[in-house]
C-alpha positions as CSV (number, residue, x, y, z in Angstrom):
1,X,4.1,-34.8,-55.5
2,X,4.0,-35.0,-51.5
3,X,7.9,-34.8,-51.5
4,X,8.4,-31.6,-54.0
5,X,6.9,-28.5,-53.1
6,X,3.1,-27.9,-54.4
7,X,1.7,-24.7,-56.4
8,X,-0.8,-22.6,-54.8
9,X,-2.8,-24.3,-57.3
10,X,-2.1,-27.6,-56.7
11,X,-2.6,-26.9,-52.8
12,X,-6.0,-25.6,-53.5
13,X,-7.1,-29.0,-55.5
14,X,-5.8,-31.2,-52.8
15,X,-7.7,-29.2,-50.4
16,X,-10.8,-29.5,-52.5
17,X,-10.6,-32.9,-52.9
18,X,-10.0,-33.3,-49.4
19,X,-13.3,-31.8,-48.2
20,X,-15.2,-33.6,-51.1
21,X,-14.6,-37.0,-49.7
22,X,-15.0,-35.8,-46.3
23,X,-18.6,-34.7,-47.0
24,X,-19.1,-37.8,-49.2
25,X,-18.5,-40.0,-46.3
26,X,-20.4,-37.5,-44.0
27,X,-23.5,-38.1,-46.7
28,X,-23.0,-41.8,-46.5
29,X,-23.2,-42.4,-42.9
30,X,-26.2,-39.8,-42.4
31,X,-28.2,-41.9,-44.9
32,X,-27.2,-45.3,-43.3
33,X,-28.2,-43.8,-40.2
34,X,-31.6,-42.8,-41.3
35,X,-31.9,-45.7,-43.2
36,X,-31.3,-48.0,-40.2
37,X,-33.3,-45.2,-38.1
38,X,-36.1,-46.0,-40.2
39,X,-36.2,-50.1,-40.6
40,X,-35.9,-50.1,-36.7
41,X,-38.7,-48.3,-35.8
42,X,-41.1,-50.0,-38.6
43,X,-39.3,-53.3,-37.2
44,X,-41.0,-52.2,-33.8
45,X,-44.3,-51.2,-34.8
46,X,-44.7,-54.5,-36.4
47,X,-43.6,-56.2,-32.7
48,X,-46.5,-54.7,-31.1
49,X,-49.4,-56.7,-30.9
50,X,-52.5,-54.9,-32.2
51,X,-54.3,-53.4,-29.6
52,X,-54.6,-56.4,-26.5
53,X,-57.1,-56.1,-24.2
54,X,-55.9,-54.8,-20.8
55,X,-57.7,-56.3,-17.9
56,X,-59.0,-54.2,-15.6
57,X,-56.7,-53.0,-12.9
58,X,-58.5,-52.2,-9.7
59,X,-55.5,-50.2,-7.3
60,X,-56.2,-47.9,-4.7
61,X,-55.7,-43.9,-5.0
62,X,-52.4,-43.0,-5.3
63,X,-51.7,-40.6,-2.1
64,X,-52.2,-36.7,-3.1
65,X,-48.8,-35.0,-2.8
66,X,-48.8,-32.0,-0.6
67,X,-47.9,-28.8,-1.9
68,X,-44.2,-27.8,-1.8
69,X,-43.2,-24.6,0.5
70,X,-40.3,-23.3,-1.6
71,X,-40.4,-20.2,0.9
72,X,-37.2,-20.9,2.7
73,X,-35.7,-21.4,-0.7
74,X,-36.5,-18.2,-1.9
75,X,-35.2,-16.5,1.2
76,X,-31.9,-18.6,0.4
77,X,-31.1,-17.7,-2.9
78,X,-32.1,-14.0,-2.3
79,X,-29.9,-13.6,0.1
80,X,-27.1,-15.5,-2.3
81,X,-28.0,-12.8,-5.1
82,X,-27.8,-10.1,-2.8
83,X,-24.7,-10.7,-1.0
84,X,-23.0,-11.4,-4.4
85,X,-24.1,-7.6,-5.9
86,X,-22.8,-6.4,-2.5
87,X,-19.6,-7.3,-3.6
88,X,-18.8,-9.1,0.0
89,X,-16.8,-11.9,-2.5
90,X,-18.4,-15.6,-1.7
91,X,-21.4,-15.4,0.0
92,X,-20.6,-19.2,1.0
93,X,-17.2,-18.6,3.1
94,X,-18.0,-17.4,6.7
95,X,-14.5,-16.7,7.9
96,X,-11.8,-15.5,6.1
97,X,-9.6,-15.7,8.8
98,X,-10.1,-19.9,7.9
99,X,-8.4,-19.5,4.6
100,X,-5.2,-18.2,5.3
């Protein structure tokens, strides 16, 4: 059938079939996935011990971290914006007279 020319017809059922076990296998390995998805995570609930007392854990302050001044970063990126809407080309290159 592969070596002789098909029908139209005959094209389309090859085609159909194609895609049918395509999406049969695609079915397959979505519910092994889930399936193996699903014994995994009841395999790691089970691991879990059942609520063990913590002891208590007496640790100093962790140090307060001070507020970030994002200022200067502002002004940065502005100026990016700005000289790209200019139209100046890339606000990054200096010299021109470097590139060529």
């Amino acid at each position: 059938m592969i070596q002789d020319s098909m029908t139209l017809g005959q094209a389309g059922i090859v085609s159909l079939a194609s895609m049918t076990v395509v999406f049969c296998v695609l079915l397959v390995l979505f519910v092994a996935v889930t399936i193996f998805g699903k014994v995994a995570s009841s395999r790691k609930a089970k691991a879990q011990p059942a609520a063990a007392p913590k002891a208590a854990v007496t640790s100093a302050a962790a140090p307060a971290v001070p507020a970030q001044d994002d200022r200067d970063l502002f002004c940065v990126l502005a100026a990016a914006v700005a000289a790209y809407e200019e139209g100046s080309g890339n606000p990054m290159v200096r010299n021109r007279g470097d590139l060529d």
